[in-house]
DSSP file (Angstrom, degrees, kcal/mol; ACC not computed):
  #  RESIDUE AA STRUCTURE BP1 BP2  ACC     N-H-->O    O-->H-N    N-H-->O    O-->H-N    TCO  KAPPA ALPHA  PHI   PSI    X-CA   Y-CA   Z-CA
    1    1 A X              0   0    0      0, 0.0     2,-0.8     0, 0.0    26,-0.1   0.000 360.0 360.0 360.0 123.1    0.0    0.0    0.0
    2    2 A X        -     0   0    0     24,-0.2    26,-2.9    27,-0.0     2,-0.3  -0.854 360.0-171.9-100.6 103.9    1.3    3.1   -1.2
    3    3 A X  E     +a   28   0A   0     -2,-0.8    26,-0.2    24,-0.2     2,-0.1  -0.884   8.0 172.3-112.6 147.8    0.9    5.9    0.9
    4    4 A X  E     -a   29   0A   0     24,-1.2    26,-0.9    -2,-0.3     2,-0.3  -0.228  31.1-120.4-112.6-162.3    1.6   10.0    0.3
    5    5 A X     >  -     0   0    0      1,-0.5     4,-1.3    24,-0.1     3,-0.3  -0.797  31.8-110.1-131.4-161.3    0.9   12.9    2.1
    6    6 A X  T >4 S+     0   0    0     24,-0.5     2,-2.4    -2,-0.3     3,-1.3   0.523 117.7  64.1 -91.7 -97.1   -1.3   15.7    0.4
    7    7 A X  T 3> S+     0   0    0      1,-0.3     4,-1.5     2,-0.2    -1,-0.2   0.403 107.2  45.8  18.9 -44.6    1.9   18.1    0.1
    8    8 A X  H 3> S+     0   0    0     -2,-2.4     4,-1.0    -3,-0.3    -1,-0.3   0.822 113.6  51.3 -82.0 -32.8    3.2   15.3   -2.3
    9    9 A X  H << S+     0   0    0     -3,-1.3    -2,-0.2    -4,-1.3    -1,-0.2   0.652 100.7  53.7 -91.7   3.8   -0.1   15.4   -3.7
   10   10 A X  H >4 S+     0   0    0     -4,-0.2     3,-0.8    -3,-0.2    -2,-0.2   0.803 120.9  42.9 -88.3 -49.5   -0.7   19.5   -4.6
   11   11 A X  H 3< S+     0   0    0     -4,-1.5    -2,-0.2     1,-0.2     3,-0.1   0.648 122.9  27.4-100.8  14.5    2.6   19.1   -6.4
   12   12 A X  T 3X S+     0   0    0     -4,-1.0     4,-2.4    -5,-0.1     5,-0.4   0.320  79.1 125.1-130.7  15.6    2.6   16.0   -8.2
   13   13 A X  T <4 S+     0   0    0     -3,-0.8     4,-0.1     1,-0.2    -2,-0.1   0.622  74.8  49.6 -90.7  16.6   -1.1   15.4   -9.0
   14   14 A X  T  > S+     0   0    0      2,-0.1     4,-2.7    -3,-0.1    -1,-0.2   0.716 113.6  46.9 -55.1 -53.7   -1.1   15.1  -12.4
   15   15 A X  H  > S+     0   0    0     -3,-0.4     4,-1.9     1,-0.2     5,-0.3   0.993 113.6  50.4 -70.5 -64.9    1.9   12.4  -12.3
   16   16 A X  H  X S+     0   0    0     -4,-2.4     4,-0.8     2,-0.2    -1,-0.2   0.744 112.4  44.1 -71.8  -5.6    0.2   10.6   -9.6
   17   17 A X  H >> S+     0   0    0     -5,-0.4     3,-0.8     1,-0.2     4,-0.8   0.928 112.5  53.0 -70.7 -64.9   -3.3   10.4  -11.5
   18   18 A X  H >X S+     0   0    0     -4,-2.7     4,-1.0     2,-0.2     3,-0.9   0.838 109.0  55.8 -38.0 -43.6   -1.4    9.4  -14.8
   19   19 A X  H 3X S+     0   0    0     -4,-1.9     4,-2.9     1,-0.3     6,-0.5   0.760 105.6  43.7 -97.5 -14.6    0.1    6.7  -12.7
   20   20 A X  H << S+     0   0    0     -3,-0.8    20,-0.5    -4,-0.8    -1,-0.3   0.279 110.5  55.9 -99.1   9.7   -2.9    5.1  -11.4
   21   21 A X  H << S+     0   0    0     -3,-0.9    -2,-0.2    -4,-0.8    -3,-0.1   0.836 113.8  45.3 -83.7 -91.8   -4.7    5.1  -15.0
   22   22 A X  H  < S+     0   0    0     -4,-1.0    -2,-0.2     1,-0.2    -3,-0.2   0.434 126.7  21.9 -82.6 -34.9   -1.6    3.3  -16.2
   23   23 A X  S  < S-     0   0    0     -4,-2.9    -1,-0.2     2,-0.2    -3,-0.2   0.921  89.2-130.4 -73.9 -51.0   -1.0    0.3  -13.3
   24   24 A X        +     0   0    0      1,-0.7     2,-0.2    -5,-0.5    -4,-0.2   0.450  61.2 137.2 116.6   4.9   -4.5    0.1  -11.7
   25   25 A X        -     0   0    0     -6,-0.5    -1,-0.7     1,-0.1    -2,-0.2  -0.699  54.9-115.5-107.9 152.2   -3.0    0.4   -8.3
   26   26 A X        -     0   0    0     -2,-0.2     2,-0.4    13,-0.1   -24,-0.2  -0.220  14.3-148.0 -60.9 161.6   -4.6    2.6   -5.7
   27   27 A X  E     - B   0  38A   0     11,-2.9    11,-3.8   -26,-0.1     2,-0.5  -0.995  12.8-158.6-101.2 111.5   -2.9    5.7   -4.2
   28   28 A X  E     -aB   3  37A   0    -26,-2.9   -24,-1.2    -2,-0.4     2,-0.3  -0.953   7.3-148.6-110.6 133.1   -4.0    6.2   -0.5
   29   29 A X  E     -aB   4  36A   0      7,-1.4     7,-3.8    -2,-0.5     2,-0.6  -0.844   7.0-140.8 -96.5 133.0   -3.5    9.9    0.8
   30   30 A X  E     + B   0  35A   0    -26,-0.9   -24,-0.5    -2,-0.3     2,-0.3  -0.832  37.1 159.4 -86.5 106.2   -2.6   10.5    4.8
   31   31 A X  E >  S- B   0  34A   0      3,-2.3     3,-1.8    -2,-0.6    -2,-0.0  -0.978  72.9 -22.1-122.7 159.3   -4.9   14.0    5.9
   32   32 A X  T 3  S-     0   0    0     -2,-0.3     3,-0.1     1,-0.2    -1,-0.1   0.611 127.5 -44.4  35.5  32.5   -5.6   14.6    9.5
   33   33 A X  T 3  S+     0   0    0      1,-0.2    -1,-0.2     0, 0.0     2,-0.2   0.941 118.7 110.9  83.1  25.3   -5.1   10.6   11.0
   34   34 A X  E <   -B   31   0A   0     -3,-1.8    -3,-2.3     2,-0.0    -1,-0.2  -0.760  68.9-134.8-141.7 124.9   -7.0    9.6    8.1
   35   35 A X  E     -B   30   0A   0     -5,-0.2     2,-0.4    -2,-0.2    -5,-0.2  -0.140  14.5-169.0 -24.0 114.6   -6.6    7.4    4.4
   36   36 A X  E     -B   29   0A   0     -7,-3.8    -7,-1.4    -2,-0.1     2,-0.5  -0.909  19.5-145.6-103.6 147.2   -8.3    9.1    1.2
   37   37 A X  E     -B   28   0A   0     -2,-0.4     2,-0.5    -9,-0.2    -9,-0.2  -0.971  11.3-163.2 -95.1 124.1   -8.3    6.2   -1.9
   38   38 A X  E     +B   27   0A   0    -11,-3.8   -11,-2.9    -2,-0.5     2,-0.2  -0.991  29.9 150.3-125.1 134.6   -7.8    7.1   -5.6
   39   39 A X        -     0   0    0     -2,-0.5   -13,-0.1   -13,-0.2     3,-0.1  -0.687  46.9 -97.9-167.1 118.1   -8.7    4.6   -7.5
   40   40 A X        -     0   0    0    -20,-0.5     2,-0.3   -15,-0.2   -19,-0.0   0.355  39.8-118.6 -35.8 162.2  -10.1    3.6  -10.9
   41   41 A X        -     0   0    0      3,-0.1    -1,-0.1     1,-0.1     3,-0.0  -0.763  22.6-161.6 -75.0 137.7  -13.5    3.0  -11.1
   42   42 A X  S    S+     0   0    0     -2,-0.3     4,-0.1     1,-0.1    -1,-0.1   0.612  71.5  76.0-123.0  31.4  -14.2   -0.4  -12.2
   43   43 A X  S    S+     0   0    0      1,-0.1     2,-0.5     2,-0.1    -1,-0.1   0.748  85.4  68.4 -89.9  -9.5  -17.5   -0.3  -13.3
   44   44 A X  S    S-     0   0    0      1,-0.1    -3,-0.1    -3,-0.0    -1,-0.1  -0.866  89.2-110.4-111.1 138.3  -16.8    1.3  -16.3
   45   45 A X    >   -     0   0    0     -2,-0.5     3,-0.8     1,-0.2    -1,-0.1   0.408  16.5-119.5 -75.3-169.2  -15.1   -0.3  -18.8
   46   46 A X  T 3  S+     0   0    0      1,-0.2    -1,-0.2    -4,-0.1     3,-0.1   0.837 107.7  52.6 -59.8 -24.1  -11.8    0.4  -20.1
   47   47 A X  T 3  S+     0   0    0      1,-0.2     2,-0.5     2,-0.0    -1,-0.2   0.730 103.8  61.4 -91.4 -16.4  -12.7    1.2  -23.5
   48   48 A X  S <  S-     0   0    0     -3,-0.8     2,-0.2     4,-0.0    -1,-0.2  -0.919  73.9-154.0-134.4 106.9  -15.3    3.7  -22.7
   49   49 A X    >   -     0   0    0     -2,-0.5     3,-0.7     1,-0.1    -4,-0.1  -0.505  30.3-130.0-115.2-173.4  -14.5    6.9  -20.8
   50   50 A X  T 3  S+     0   0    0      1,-0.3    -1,-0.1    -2,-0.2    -2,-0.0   0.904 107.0  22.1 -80.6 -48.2  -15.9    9.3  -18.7
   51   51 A X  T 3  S+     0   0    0      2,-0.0    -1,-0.3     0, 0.0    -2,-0.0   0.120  80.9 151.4 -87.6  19.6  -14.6   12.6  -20.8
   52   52 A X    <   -     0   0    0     -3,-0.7     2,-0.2     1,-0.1    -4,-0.0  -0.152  45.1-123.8 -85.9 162.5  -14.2   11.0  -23.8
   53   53 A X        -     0   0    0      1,-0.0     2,-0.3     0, 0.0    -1,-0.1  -0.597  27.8-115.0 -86.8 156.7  -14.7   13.6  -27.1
   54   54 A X        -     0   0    0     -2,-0.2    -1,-0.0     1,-0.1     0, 0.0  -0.681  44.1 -81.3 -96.3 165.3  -17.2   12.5  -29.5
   55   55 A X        -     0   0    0     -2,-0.3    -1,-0.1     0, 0.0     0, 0.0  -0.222  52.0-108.5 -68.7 151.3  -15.9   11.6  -33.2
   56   56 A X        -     0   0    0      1,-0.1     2,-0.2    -3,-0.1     0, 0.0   0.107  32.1-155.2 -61.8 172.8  -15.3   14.8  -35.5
   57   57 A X        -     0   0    0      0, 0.0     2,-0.7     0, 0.0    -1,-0.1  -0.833  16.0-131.9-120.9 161.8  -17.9   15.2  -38.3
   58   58 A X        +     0   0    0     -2,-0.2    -2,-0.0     1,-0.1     0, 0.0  -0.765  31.3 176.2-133.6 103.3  -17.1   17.2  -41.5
   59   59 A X        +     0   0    0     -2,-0.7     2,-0.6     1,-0.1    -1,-0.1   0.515  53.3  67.5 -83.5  17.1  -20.1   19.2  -41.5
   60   60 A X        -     0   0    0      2,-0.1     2,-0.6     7,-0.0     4,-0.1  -0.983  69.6-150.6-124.0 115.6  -19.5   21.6  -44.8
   61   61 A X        -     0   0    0     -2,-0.6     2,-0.2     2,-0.1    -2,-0.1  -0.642  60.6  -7.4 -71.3 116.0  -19.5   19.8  -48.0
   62   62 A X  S    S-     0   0    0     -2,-0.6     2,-0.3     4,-0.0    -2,-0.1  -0.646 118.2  -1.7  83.9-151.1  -17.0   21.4  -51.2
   63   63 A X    >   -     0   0    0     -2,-0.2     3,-0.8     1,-0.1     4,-0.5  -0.503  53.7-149.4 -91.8 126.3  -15.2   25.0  -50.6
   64   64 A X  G >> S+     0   0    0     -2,-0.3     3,-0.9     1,-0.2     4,-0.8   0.877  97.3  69.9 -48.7 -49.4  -15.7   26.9  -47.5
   65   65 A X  G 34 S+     0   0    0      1,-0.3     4,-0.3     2,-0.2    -1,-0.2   0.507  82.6  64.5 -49.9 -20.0  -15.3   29.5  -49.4
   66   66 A X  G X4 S+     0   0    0     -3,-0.8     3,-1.3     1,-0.2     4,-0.3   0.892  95.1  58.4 -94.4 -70.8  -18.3   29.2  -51.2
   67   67 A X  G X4 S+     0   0    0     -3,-0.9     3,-2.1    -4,-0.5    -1,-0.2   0.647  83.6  84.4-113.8 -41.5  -20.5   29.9  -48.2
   68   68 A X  G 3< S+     0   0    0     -4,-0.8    -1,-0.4     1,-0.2    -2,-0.2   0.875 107.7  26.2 -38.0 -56.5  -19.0   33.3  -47.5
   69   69 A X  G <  S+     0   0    0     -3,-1.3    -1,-0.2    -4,-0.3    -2,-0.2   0.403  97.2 131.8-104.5   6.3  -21.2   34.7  -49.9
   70   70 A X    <   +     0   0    0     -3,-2.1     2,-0.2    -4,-0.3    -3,-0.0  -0.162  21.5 169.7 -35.8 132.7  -24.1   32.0  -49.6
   71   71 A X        -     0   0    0      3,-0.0    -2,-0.0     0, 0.0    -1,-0.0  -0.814  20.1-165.6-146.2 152.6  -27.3   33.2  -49.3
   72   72 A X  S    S+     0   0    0     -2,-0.2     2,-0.3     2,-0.0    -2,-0.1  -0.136  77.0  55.4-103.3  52.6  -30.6   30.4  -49.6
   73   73 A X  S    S-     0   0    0      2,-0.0     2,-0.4     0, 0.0     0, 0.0  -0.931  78.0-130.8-152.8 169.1  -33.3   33.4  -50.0
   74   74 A X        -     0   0    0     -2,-0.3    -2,-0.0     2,-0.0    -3,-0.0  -0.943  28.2-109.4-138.9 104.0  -33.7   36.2  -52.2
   75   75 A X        -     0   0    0     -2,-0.4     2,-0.5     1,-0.1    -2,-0.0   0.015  31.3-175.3 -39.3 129.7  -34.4   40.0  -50.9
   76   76 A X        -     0   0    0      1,-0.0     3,-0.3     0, 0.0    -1,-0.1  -0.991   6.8-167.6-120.3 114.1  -38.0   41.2  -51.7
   77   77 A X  S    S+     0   0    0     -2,-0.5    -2,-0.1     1,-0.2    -1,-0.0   0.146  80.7  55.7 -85.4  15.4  -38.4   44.8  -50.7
   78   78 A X              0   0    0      1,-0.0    -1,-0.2     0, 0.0    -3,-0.0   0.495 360.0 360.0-136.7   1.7  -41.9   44.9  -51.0
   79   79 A X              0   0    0     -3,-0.3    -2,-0.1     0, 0.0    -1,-0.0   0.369 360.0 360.0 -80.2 360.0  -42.9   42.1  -48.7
């Protein structure tokens, strides 16, 4: 059991996050006479995360450029 103290863990808590995604082992943190656990979840699976982005689209079809001067209506100045 690998224990820190939070002082190790305000300056390293990037590294120690990063290091418990990549074994799977807990971290237990010492504050006041008591143990915090970080530790994956494991009910969700590996493949499917919590932030993940959703896949790109490519929503404009042909030249971007083209749209600069788009317009799908036609001014009537007397309507």
């Amino acid at each position: 059991m690998k224990t820190i103290s939070l002082t190790a863990i305000r300056s390293q808590i990037y590294k120690i996050f990063d290091q418990v995604l990549e074994t799977g082992k807990p971290v237990y943190v010492k504050r006041k006479g008591r143990i915090i656990k970080i530790d994956l979840d494991k009910r969700l699976p590996r493949t499917k995360r919590l932030f993940s982005q959703p896949p790109r689209k490519n929503v404009v079809k042909g030249d971007p450029e083209e749209l600069v001067n788009f317009k799908s209506w036609k001014w009537d100045e007397e309507a």
